[in-house]
C-alpha positions as CSV (number, residue, x, y, z in Angstrom):
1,X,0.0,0.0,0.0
2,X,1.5,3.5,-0.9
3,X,1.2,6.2,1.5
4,X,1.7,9.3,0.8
5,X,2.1,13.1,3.0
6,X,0.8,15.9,0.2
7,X,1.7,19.7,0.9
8,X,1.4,22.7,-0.5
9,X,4.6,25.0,-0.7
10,X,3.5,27.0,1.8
11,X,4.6,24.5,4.3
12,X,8.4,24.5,3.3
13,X,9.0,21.3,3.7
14,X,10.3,20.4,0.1
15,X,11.6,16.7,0.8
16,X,11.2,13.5,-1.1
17,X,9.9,11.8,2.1
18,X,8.9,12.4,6.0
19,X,10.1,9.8,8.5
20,X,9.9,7.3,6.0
21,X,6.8,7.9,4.3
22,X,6.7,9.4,0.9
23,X,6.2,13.3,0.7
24,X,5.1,15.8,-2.3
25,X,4.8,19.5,-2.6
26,X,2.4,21.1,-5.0
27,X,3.8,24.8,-5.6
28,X,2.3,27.7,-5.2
29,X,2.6,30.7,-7.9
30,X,3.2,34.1,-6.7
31,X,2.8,37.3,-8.6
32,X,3.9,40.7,-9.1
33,X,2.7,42.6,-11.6
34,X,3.9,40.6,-15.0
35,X,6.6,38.4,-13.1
36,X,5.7,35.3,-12.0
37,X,7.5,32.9,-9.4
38,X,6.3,28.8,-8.9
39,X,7.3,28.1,-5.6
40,X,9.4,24.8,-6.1
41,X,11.6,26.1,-2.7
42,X,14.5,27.7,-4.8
43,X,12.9,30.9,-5.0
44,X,15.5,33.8,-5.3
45,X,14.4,36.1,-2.1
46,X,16.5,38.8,-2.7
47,X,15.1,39.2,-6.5
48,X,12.1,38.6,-5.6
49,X,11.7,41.3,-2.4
50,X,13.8,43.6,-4.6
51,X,11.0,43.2,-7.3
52,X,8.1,43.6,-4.6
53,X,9.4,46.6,-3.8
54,X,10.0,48.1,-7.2
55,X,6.2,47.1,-8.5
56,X,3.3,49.7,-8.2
57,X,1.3,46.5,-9.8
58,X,-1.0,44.2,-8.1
59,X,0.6,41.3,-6.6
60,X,-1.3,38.6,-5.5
61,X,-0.6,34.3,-5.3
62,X,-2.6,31.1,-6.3
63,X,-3.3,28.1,-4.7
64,X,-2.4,25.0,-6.8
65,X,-4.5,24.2,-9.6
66,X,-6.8,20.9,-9.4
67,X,-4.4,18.9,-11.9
68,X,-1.5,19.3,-9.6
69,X,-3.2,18.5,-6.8
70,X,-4.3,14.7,-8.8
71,X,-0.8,14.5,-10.2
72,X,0.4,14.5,-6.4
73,X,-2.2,12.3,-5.4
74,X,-1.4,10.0,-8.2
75,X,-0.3,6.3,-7.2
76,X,-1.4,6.7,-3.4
77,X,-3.6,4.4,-2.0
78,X,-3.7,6.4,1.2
79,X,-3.2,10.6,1.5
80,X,-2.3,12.8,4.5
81,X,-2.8,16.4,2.6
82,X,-1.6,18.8,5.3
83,X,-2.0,22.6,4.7
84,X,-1.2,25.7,6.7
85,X,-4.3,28.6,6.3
86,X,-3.5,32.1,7.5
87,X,-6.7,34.7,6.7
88,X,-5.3,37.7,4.7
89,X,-5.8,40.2,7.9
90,X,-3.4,38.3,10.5
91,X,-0.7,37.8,7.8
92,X,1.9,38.9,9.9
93,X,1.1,36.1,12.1
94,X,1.1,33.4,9.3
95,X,5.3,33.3,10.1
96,X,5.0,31.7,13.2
97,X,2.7,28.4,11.8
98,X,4.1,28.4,9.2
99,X,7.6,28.0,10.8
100,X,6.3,25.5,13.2
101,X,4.8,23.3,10.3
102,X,8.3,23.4,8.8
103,X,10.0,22.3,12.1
104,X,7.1,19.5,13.1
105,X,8.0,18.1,9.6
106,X,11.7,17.8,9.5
């Protein structure tokens, strides 16, 4: 029976497998303006804040689409799909589970 942990990117935890169980992240996109970044966990930070900060465009970011979600899925006879949700007004505090998520994985 194949087992598998599914995340999103917004769990940084971008590893093949968690104690012993098979893990896969589905990226995120994020946007600025007309540049675009999929979160596969080599984003460059300093490019990217240095863009941020240029942009007077919208920026915004997008959940996975419903085909990467089944192409994670895909071969699993069992999922564990863990997410971390942070509401748009307490984004400031969406560092600290975020970083918790990414320690109670490794």
């Amino acid at each position: 029976m194949m087992i598998k942990i599914i995340t999103d990117s917004g769990t940084d935890a971008f590893v093949s497998s968690i104690e012993g169980v098979a893990h896969q992240f589905v990226p995120l996109t994020i946007r600025a303006g007309s540049s675009s970044w999929i979160d596969y966990g080599k984003l460059n930070i300093p490019e990217f804040v240095t863009t941020l900060k240029q942009t007077n465009e919208r920026t915004s970011t997008a959940c996975p689409s419903v085909h990467d979600w089944l192409d994670a899925f895909a071969g699993a006879d069992e999922i564990l799909r863990l997410l971390v949700h942070c509401q748009e007004h307490i984004i400031l505090q969406c560092k600290q589970p975020r970083f918790l998520m990414k320690n109670m994985l490794m």
